[in-house]
BAFI-3210 file (N, C-alpha, C; in Angstrom, 3 decimals, decimal comma, padded with zeros to 6 digits):
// residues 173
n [1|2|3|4|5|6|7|8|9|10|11|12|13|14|15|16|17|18|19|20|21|22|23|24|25|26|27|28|29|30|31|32|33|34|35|36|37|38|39|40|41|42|43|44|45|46|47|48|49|50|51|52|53|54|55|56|57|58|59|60|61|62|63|64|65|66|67|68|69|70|71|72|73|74|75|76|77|78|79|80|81|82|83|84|85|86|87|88|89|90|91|92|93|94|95|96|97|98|99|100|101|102|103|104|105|106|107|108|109|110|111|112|113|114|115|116|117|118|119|120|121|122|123|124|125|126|127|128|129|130|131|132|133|134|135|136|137|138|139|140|141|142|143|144|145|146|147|148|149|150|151|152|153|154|155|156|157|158|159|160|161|162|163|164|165|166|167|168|169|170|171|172|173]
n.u [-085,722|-083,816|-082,909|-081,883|-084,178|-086,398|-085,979|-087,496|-089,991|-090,856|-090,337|-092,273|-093,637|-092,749|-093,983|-093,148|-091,196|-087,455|-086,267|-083,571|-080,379|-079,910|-077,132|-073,780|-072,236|-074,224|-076,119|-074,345|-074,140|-077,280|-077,201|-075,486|-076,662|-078,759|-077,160|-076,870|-079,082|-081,037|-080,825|-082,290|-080,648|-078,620|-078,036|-077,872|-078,193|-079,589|-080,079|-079,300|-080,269|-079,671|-080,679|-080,252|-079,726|-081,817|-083,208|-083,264|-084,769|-087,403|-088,595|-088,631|-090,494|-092,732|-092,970|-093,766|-096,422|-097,791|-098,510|-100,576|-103,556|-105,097|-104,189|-101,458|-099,850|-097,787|-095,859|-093,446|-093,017|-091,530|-088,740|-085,507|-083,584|-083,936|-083,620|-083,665|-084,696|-084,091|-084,304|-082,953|-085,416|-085,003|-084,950|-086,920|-087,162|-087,598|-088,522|-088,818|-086,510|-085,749|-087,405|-087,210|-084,281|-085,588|-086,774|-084,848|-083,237|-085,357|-085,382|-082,589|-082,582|-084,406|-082,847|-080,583|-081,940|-082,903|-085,453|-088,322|-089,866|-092,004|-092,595|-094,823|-095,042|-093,263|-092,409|-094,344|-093,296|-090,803|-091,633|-092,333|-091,372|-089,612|-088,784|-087,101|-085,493|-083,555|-083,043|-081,051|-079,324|-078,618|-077,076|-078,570|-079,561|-081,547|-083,289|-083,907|-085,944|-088,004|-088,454|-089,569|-089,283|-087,702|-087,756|-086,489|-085,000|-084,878|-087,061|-089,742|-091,240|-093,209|-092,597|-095,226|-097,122|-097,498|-100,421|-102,784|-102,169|-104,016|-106,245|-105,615|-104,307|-101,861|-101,332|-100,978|-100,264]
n.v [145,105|143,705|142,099|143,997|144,389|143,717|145,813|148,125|146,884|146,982|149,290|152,181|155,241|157,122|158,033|158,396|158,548|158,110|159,498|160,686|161,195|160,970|158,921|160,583|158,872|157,098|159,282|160,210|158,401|157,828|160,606|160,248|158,237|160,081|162,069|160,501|160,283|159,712|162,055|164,447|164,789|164,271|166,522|166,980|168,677|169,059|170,288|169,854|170,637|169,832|169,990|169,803|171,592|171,607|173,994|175,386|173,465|173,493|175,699|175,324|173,705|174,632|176,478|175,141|173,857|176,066|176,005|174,055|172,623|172,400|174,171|174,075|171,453|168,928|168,348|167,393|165,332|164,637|163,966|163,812|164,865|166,453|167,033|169,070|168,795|170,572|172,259|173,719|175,574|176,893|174,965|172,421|170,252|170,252|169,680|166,363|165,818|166,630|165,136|162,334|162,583|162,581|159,768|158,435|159,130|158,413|155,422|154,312|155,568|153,606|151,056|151,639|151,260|153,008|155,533|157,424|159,944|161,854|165,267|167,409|170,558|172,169|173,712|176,025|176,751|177,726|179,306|181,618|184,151|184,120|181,369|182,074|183,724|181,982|180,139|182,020|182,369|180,071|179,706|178,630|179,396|182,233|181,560|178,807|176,280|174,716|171,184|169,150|167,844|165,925|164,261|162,114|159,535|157,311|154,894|155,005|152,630|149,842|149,764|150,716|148,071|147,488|148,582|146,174|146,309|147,986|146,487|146,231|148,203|148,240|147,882|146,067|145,774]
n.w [158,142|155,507|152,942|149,945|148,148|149,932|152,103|150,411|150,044|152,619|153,843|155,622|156,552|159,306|162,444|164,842|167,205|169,002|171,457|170,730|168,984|165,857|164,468|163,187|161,308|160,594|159,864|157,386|155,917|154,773|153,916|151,549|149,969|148,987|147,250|145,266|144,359|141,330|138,146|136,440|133,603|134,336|135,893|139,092|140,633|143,233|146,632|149,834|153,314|156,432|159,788|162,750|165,106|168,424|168,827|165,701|164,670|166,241|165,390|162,837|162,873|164,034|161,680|159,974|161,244|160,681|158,315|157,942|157,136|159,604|161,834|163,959|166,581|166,093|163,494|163,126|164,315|166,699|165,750|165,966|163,722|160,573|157,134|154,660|151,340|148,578|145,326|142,151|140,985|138,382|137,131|134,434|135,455|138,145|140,507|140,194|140,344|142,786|144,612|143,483|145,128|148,227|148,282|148,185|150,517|152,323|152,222|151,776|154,863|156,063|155,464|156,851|159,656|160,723|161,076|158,971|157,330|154,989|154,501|154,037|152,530|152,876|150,394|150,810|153,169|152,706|150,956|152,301|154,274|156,811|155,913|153,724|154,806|156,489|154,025|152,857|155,034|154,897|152,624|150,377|147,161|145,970|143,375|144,155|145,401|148,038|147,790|150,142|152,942|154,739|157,731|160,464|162,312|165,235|165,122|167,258|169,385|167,763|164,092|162,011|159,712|156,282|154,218|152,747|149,792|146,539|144,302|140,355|139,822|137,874|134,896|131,208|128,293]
ca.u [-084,550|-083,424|-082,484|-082,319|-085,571|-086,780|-086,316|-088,082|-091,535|-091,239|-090,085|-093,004|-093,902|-092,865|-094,285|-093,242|-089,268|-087,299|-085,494|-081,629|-079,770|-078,995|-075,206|-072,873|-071,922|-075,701|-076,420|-073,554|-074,807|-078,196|-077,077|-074,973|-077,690|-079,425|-076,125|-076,700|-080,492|-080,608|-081,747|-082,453|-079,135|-077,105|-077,816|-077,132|-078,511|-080,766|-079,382|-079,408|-079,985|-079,128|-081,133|-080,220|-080,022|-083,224|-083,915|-083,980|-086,018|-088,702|-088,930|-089,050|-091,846|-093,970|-093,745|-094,429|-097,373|-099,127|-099,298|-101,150|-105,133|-104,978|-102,658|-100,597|-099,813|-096,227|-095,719|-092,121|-093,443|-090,558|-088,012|-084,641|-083,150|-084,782|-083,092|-084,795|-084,210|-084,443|-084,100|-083,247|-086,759|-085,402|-085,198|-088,157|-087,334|-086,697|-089,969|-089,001|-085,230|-086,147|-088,373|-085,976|-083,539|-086,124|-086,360|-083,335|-083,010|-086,240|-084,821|-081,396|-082,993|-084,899|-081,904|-079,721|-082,336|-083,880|-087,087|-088,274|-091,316|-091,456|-093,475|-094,836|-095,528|-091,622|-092,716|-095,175|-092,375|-089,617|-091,266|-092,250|-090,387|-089,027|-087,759|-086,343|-084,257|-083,150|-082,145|-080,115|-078,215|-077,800|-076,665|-079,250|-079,762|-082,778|-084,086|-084,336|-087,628|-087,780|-089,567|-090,044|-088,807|-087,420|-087,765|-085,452|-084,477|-085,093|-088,311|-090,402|-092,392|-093,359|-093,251|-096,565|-096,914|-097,789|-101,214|-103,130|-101,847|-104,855|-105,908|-105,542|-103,546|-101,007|-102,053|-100,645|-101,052]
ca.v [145,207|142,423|142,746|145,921|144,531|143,614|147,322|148,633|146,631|147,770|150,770|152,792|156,248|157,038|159,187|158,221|158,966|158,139|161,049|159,998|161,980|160,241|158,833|160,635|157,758|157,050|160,894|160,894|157,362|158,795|161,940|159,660|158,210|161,441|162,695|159,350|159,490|159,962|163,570|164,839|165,300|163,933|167,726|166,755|170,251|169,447|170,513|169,011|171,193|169,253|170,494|168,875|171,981|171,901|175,634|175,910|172,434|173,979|176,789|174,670|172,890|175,755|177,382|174,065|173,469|177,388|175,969|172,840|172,614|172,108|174,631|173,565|170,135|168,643|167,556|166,654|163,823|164,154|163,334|164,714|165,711|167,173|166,847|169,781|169,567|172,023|171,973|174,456|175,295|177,323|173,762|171,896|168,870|170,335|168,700|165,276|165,969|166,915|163,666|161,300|162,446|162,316|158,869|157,893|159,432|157,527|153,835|154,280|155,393|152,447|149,694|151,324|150,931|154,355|155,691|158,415|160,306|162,695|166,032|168,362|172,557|172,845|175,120|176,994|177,571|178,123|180,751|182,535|185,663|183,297|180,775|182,983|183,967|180,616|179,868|183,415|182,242|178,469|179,784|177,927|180,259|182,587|180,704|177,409|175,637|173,496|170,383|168,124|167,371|164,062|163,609|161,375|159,329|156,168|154,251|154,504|151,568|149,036|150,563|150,552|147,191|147,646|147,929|145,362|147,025|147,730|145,582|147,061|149,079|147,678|147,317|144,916|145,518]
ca.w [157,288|154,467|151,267|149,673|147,677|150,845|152,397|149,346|150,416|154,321|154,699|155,743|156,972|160,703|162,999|166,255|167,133|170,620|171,693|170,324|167,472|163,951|164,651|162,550|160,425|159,326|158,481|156,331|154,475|154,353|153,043|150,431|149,227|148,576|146,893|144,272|143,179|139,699|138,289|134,486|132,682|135,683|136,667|140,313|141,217|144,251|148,102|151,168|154,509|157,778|161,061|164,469|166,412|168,625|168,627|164,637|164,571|166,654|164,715|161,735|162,944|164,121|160,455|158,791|161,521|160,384|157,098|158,177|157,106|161,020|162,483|165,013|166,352|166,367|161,995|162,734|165,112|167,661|164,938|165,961|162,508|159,030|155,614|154,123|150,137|147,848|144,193|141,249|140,464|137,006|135,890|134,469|136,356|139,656|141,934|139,729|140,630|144,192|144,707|143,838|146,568|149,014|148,031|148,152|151,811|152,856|151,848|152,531|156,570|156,478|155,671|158,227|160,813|161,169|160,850|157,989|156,809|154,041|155,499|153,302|153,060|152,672|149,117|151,560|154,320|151,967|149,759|152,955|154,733|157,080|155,556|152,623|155,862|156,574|152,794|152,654|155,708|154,465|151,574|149,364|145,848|145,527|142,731|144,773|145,948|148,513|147,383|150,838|154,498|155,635|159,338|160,084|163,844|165,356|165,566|168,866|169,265|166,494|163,109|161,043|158,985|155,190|154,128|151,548|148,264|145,851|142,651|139,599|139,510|136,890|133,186|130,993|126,648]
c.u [-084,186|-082,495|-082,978|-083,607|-086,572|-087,309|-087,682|-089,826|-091,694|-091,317|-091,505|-092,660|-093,807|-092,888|-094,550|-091,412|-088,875|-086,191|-084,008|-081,620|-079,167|-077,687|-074,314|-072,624|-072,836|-075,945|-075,916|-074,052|-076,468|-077,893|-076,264|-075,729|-078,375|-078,769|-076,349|-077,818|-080,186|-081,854|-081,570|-080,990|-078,151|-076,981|-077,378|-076,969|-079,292|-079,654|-079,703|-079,369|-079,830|-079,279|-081,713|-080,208|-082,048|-083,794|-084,559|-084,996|-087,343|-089,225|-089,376|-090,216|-093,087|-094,013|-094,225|-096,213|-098,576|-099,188|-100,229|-102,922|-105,913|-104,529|-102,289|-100,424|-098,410|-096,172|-094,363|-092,219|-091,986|-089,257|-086,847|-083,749|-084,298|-083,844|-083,825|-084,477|-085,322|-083,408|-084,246|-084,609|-086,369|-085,168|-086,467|-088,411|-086,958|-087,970|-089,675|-087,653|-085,244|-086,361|-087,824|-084,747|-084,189|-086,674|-085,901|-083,049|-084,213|-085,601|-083,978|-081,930|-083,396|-083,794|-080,926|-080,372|-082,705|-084,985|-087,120|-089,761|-091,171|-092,839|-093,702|-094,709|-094,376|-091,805|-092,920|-094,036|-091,604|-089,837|-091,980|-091,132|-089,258|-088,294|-087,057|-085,138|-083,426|-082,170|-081,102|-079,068|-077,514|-076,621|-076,749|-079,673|-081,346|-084,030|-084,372|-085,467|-087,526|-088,767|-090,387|-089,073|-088,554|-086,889|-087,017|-084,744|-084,993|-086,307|-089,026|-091,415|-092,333|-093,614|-094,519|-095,607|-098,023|-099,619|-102,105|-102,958|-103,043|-104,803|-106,076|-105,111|-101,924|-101,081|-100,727|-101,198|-099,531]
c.v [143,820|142,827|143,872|145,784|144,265|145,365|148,058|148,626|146,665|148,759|151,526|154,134|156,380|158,176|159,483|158,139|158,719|159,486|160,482|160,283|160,554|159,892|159,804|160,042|157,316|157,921|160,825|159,709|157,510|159,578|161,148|159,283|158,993|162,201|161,548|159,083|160,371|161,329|163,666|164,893|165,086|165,279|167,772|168,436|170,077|169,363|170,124|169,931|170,197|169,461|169,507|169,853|172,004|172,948|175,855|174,590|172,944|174,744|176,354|174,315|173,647|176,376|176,142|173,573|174,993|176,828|174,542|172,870|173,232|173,243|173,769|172,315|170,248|168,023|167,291|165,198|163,370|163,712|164,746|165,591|165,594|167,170|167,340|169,643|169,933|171,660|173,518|174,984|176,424|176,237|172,679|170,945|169,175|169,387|166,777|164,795|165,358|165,697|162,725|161,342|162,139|160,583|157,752|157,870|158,635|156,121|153,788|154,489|154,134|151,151|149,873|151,376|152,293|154,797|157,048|158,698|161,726|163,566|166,941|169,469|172,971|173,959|176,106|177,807|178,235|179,300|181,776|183,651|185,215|182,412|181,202|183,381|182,895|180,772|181,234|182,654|180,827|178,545|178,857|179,399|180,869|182,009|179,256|177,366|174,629|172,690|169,560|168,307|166,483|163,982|162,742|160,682|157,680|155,782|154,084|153,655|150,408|150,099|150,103|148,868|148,068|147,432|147,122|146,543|146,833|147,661|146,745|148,120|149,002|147,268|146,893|145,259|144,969]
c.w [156,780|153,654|150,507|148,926|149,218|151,973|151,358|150,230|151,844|154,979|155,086|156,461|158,334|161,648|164,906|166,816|168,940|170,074|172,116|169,078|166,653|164,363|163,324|161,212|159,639|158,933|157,676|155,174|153,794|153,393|151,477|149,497|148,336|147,627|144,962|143,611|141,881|139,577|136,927|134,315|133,433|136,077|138,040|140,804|143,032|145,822|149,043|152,634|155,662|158,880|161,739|165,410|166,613|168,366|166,851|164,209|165,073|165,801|163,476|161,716|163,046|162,662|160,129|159,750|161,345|159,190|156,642|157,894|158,490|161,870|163,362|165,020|166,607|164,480|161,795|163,846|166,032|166,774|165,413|164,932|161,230|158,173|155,272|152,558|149,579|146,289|143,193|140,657|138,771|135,919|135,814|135,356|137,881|140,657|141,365|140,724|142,334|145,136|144,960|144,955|147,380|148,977|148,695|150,072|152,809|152,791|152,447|154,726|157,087|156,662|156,384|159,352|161,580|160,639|159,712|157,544|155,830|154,452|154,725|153,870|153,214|151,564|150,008|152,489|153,828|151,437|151,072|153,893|155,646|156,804|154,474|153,887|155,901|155,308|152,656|153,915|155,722|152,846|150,082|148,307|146,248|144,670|142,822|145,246|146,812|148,191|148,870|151,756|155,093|157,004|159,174|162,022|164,045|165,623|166,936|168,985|168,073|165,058|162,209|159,944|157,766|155,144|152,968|150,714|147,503|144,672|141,802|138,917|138,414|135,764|132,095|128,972|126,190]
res [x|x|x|x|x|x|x|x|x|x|x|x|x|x|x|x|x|x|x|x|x|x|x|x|x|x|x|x|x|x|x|x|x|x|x|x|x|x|x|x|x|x|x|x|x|x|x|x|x|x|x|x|x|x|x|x|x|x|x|x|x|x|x|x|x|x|x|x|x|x|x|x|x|x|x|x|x|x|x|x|x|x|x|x|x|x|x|x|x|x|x|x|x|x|x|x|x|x|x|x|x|x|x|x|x|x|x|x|x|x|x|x|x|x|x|x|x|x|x|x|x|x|x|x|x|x|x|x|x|x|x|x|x|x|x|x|x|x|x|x|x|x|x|x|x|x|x|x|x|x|x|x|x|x|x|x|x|x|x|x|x|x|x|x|x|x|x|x|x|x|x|x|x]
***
């Protein structure tokens, strides 16, 4: 942690969590964040779910680990909360929309000193029988999509250092 350009070029992907809930006070600046990335037309359509109990975390994890190449496994990596969003999908920009919160909720984790990984197969879970349950009792819209999954807890161990960025990738007319 530095300067917010500083966050930018460290944050990385984390997939190793101690077992201690999000405080309060950082979920909600997290979730602020997430509330502030920028979306087409200032639509400010995309939703935020919030799962800390253990029971529906497990459950989470087991659908998102049947739709794994792999099955099974653990793909929330011990991470005590999930930020599931979900985005309008009857608008063109909803996966662009979507994106940018997740984002937003990655960075912001990183400069208050928590860990974050963005977890796919949220579409897959979401548009299944199951989680169509879920969204009916979160009271997320029918015509929503979830785009992505942000794990979300404190760092166990050293987090991953960056690796050499490759040339070329930047053109110049």
């Amino acid at each position: 942690m530095g300067t917010p350009y500083d966050d930018l070029l460290t944050r990385r992907s984390i997939r190793a969590y101690l077992d201690r809930q999000v405080p309060e006070d950082l979920l909600e600046k997290v979730l602020e964040a997430g509330l502030y990335a920028p979306t087409a037309r200032d639509n400010q359509k995309a939703q935020m779910v919030v799962i800390q109990d253990p029971d529906t975390l497990a459950d989470l994890e087991a659908l998102n680990a049947q739709e794994m190449t792999s099955a099974g496994g653990n793909p929330f990596y011990g991470a005590p909360t999930c930020i599931i969003v979900f985005a309008d999908a009857e608008d063109k920009n909803w996966i662009q929309d979507g994106s940018l919160v997740m984002g937003n909720l990655m960075n912001a984790a990183h400069s208050l000193g928590l860990g974050s990984c963005w977890i796919n197969r949220a579409m897959e879970v979401f548009d299944g029988p199951e989680g169509k349950a879920y969204m009916e009792k979160w009271g997320i819209p029918a015509h929503y999509r979830a785009v992505a999954n942000c794990i979300l807890g404190y760092v166990k161990g050293d987090a991953p250092t960056a690796h050499p960025r490759k040339e070329g990738r930047i053109k110049r007319f």
